[in-house]
Biotite code that builds the C-alpha atoms (Angstrom):
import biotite.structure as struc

atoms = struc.array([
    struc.Atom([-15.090, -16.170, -6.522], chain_id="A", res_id=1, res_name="UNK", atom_name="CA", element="C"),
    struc.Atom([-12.754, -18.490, -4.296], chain_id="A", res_id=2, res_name="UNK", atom_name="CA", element="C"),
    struc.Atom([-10.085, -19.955, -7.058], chain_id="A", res_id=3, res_name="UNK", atom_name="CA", element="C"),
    struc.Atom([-6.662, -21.914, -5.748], chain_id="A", res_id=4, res_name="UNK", atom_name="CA", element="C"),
    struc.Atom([-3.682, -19.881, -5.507], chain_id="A", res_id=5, res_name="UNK", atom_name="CA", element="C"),
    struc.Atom([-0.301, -20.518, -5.514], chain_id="A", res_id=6, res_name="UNK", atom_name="CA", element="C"),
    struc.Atom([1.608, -17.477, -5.825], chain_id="A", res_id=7, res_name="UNK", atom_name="CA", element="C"),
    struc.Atom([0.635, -13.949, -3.772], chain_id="A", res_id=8, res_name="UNK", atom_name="CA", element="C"),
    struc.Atom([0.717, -11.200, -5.999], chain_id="A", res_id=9, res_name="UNK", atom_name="CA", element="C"),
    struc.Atom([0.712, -7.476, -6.482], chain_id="A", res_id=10, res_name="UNK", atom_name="CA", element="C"),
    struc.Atom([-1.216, -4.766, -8.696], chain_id="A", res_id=11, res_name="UNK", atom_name="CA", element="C"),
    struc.Atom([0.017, -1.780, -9.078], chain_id="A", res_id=12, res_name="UNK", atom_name="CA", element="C"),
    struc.Atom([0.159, 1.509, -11.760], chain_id="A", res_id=13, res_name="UNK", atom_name="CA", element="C"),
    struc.Atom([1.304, 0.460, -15.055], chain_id="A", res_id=14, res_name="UNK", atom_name="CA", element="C"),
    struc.Atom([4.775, 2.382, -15.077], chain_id="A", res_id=15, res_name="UNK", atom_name="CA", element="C"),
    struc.Atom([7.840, 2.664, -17.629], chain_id="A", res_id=16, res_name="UNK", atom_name="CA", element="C"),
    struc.Atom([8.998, -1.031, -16.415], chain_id="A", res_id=17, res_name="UNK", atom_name="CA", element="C"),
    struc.Atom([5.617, -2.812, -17.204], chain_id="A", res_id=18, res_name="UNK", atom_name="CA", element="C"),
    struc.Atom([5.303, -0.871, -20.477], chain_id="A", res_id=19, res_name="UNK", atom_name="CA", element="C"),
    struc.Atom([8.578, -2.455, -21.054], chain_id="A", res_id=20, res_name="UNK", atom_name="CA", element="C"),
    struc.Atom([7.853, -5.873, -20.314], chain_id="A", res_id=21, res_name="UNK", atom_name="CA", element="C"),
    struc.Atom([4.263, -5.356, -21.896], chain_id="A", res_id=22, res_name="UNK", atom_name="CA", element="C"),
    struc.Atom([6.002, -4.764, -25.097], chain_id="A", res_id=23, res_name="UNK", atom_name="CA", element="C"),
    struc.Atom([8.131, -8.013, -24.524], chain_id="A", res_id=24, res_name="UNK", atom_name="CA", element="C"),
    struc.Atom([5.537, -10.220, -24.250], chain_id="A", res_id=25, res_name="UNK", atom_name="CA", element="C"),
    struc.Atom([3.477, -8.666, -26.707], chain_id="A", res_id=26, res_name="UNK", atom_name="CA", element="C"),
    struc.Atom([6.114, -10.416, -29.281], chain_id="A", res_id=27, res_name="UNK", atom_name="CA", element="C"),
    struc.Atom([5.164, -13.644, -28.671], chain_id="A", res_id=28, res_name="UNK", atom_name="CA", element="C"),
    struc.Atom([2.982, -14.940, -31.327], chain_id="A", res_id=29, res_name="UNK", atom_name="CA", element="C"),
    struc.Atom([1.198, -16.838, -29.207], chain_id="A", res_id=30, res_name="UNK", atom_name="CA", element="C"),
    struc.Atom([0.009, -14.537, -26.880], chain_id="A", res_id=31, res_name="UNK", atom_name="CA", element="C"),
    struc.Atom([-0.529, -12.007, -29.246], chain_id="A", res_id=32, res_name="UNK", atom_name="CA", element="C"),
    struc.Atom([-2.895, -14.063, -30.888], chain_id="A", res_id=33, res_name="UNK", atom_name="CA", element="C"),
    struc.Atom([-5.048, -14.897, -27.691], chain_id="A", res_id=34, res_name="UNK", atom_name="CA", element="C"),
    struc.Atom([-4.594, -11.543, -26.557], chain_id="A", res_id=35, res_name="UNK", atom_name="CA", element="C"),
    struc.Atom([-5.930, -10.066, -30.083], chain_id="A", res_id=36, res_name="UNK", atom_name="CA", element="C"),
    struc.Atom([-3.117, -7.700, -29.813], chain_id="A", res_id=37, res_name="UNK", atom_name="CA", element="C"),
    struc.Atom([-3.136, -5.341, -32.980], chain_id="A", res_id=38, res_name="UNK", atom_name="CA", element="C"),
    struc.Atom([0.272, -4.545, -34.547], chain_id="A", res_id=39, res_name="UNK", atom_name="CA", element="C"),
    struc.Atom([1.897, -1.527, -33.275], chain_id="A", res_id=40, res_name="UNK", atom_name="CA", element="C"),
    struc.Atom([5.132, 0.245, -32.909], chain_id="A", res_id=41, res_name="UNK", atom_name="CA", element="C"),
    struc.Atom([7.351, 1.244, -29.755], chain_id="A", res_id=42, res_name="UNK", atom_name="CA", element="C"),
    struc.Atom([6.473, 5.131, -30.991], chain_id="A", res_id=43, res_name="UNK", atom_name="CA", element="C"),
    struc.Atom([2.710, 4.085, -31.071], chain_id="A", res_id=44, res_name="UNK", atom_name="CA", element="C"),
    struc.Atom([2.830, 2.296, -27.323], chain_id="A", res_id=45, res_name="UNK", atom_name="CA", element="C"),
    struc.Atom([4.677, 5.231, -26.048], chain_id="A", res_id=46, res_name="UNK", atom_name="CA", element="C"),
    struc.Atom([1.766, 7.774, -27.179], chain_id="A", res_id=47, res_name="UNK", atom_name="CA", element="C"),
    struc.Atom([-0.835, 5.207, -25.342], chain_id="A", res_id=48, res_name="UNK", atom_name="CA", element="C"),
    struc.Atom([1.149, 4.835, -22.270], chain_id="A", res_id=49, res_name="UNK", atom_name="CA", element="C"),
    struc.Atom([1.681, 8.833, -21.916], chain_id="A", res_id=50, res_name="UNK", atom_name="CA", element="C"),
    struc.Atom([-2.016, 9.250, -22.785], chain_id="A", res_id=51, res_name="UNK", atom_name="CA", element="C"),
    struc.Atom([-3.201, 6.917, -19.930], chain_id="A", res_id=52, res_name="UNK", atom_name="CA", element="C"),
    struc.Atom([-3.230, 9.523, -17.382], chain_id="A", res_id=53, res_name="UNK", atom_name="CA", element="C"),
    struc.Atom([-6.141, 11.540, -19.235], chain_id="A", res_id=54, res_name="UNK", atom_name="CA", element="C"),
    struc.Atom([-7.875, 9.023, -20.044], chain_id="A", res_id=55, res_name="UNK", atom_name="CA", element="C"),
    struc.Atom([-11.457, 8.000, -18.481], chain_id="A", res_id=56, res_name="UNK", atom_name="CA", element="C"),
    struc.Atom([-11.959, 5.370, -20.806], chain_id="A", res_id=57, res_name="UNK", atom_name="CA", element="C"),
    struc.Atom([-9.267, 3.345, -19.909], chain_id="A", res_id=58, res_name="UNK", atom_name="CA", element="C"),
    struc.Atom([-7.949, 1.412, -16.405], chain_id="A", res_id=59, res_name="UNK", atom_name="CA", element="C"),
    struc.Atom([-4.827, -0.356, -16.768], chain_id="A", res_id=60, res_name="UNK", atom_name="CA", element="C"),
    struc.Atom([-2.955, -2.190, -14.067], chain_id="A", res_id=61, res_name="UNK", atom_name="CA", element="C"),
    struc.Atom([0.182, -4.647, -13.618], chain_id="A", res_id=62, res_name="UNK", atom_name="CA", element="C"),
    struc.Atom([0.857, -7.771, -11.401], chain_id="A", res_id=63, res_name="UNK", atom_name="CA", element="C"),
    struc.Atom([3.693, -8.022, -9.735], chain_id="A", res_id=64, res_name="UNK", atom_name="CA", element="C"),
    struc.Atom([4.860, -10.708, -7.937], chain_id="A", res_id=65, res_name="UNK", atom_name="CA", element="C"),
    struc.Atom([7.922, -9.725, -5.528], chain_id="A", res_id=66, res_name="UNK", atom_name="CA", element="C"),
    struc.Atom([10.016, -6.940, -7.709], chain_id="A", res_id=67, res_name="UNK", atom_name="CA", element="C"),
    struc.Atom([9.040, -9.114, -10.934], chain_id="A", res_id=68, res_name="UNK", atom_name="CA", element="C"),
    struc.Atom([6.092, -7.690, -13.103], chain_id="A", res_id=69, res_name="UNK", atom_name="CA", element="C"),
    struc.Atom([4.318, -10.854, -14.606], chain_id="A", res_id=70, res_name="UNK", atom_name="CA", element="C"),
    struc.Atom([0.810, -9.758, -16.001], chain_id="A", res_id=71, res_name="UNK", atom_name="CA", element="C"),
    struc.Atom([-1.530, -6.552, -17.552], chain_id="A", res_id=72, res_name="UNK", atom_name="CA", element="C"),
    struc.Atom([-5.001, -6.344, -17.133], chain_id="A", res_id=73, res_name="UNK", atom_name="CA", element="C"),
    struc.Atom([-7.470, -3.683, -17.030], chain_id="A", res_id=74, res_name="UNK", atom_name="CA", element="C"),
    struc.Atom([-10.747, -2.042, -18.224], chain_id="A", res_id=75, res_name="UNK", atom_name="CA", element="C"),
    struc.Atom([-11.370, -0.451, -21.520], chain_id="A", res_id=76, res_name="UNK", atom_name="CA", element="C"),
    struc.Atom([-14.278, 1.287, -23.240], chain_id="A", res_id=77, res_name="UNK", atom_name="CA", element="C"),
    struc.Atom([-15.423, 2.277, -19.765], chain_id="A", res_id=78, res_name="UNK", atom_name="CA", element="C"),
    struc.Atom([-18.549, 3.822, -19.945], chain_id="A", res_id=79, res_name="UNK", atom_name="CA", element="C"),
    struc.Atom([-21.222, 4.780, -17.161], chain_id="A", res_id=80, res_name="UNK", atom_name="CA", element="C"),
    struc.Atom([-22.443, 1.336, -17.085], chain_id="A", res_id=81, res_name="UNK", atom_name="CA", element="C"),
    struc.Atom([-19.679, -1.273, -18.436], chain_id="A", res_id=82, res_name="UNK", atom_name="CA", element="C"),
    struc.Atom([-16.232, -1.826, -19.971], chain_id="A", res_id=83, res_name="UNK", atom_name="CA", element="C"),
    struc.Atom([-14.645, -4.678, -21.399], chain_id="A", res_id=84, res_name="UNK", atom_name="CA", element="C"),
    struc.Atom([-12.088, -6.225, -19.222], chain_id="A", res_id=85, res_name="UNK", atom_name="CA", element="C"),
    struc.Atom([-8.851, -7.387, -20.409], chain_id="A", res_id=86, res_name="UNK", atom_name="CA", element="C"),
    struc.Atom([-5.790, -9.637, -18.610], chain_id="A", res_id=87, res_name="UNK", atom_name="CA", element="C"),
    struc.Atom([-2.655, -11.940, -19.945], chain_id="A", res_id=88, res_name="UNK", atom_name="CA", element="C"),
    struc.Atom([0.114, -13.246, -17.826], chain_id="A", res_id=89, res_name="UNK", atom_name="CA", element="C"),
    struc.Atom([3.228, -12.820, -19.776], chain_id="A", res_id=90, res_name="UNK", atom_name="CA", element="C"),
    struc.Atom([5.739, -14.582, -17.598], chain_id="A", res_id=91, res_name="UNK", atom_name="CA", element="C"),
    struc.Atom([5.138, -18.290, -18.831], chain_id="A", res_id=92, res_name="UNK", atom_name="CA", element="C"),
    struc.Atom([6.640, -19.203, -15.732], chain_id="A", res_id=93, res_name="UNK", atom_name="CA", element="C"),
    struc.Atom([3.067, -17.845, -13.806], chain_id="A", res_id=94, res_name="UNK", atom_name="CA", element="C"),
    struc.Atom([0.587, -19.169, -15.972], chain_id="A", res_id=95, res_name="UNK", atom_name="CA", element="C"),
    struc.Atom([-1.631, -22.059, -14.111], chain_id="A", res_id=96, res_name="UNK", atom_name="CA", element="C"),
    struc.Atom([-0.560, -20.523, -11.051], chain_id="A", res_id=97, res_name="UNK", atom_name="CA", element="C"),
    struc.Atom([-3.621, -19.143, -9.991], chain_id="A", res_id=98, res_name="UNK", atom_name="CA", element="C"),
    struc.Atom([-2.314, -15.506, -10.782], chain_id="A", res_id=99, res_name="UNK", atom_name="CA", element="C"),
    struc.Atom([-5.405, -14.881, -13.164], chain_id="A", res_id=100, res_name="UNK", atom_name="CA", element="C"),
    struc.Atom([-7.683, -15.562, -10.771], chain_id="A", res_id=101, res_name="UNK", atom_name="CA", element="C"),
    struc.Atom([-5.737, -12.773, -8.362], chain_id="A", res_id=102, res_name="UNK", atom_name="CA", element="C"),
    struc.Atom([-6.091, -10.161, -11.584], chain_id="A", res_id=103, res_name="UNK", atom_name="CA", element="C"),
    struc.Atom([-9.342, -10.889, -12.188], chain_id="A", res_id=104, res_name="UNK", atom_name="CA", element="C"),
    struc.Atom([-10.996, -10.537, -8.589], chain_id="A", res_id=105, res_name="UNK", atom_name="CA", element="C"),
    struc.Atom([-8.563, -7.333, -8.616], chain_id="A", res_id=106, res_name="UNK", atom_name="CA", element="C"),
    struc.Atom([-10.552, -5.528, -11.818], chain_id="A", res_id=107, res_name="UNK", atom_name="CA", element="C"),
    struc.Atom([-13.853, -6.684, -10.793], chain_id="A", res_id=108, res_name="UNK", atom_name="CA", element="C"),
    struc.Atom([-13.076, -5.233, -7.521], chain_id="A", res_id=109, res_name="UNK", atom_name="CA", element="C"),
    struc.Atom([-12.251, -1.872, -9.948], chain_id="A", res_id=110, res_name="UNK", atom_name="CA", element="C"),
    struc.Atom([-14.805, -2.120, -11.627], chain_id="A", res_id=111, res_name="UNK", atom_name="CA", element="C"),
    struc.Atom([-17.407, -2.275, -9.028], chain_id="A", res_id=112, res_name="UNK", atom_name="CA", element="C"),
    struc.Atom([-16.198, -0.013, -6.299], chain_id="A", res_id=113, res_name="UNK", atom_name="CA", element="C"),
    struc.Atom([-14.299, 2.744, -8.496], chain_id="A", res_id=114, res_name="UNK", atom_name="CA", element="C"),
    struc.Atom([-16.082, 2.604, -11.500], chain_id="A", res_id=115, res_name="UNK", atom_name="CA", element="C"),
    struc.Atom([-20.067, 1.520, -9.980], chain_id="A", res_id=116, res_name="UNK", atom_name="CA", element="C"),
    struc.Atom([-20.143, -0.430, -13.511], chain_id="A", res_id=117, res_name="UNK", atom_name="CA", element="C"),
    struc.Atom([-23.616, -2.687, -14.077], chain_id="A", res_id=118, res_name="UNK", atom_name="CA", element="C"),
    struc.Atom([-21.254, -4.889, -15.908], chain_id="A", res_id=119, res_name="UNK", atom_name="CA", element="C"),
    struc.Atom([-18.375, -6.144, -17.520], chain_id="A", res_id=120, res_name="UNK", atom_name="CA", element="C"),
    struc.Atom([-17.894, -8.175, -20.936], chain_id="A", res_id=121, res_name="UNK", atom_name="CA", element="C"),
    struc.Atom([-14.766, -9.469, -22.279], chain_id="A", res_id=122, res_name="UNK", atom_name="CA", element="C"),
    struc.Atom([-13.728, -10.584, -25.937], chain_id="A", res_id=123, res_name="UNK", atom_name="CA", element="C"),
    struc.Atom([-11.913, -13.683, -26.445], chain_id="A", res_id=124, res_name="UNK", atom_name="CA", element="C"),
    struc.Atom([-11.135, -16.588, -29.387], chain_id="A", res_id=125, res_name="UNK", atom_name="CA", element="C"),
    struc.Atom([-13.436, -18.734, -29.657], chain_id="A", res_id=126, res_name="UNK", atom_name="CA", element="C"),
    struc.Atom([-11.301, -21.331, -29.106], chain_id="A", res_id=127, res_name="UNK", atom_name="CA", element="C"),
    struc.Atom([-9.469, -19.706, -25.860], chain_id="A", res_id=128, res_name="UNK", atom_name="CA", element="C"),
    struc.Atom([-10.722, -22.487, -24.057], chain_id="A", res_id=129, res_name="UNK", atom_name="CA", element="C"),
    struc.Atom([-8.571, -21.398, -20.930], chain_id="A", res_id=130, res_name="UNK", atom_name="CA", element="C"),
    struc.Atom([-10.164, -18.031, -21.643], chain_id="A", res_id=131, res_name="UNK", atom_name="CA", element="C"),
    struc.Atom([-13.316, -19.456, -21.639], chain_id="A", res_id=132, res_name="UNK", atom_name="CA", element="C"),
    struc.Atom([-13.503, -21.087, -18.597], chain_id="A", res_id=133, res_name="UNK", atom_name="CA", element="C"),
    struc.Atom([-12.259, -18.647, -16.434], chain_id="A", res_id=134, res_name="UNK", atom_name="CA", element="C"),
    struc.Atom([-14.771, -16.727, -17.394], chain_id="A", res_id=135, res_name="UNK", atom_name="CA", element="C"),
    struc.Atom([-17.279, -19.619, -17.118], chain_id="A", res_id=136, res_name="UNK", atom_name="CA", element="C"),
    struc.Atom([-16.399, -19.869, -13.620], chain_id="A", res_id=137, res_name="UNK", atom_name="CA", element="C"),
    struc.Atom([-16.945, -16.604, -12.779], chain_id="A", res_id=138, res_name="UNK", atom_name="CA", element="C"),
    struc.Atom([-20.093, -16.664, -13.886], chain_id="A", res_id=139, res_name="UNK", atom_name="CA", element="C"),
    struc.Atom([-20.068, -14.629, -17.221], chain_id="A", res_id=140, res_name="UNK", atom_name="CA", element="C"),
    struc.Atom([-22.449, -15.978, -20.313], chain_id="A", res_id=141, res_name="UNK", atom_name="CA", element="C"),
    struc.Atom([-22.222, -16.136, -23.403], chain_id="A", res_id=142, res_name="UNK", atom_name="CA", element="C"),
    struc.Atom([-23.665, -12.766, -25.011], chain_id="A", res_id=143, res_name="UNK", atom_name="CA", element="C"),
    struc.Atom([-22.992, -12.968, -28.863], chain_id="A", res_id=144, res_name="UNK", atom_name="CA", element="C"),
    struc.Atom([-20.738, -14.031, -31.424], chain_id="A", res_id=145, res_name="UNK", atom_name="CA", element="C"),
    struc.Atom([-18.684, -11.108, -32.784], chain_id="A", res_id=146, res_name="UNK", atom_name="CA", element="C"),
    struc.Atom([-17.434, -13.293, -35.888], chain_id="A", res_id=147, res_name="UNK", atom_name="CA", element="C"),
    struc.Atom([-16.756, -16.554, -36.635], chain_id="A", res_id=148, res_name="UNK", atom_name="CA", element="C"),
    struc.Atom([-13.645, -16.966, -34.310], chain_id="A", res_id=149, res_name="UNK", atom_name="CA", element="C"),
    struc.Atom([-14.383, -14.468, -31.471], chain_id="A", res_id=150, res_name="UNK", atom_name="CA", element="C"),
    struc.Atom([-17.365, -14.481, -29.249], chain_id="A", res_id=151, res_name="UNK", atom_name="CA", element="C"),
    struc.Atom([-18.531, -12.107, -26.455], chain_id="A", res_id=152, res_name="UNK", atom_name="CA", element="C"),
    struc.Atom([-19.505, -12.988, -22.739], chain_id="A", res_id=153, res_name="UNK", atom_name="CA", element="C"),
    struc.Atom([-20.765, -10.856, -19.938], chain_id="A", res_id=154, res_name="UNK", atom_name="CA", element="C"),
    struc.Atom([-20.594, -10.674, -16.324], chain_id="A", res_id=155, res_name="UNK", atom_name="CA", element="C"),
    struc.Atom([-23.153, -8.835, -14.149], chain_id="A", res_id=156, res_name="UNK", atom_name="CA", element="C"),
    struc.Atom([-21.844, -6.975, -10.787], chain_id="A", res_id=157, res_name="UNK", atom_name="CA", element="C"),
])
């Protein structure tokens, strides 16, 4: 999908400097709460990041724009036919800068060509509304409600 952007940016490996900035942004209460972020620990974030490179389950990635790390996104709960895909920007500065759009053609891009997934779903609040139409213009649908404030929508590769 063709969305406007601004700002070129860069995905690379999720290294020491975006687990760093990951944890950062993670303290804002406001993203935490879109993001769904559970509570954890720098101890507990450290034993994730060092068991990402075993892990099948899991594809994690950071933009970058310039020398500047800005976003996370990724894949989770990969399996042989979908994953849930994940994504924040946690420079305010980039939001409504077209960088989700860059992330998200990025891990569809992942998940079709490395991973040969059927699909992808995401989780998100039900009121998200920025969530939700990013995803709406993508062309995921609506699958299920989870509870009464999250909701589940799916995109077919």
């Amino acid at each position: 999908m063709e969305l406007r952007r601004i700002i070129e940016v860069d995905h690379k490996e999720f290294d020491e400097v975006a687990l760093e900035k990951s944890w950062e942004w993670l303290q804002d209460p406001e993203l935490k709460r879109l993001t769904m972020a559970p509570e954890i620990d720098k101890e507990s974030q450290r034993r994730w990041f060092e068991n990402l490179k075993t892990r099948k389950d899991y594809y994690v990635f950071c933009s970058w724009q310039g020398d500047k790390p800005i976003g996370v996104g990724g894949l989770k709960h990969i399996t042989e036919k979908d994953a849930e895909l994940f994504g924040y920007i946690g420079d305010k500065y980039y939001r409504g800068k077209g960088v989700v759009a860059d992330m998200m053609d990025f891990c569809l891009g992942v998940a079709k060509n490395v991973f040969k997934l059927e699909s992808v779903y995401t989780i998100l609040l039900k009121n998200n509304t920025a969530a939700f139409k990013i995803n709406k213009r993508y062309g995921y649908e609506f699958e299920k409600d989870i509870d009464d404030n999250r909701m589940m929508m799916r995109l077919y590769l």
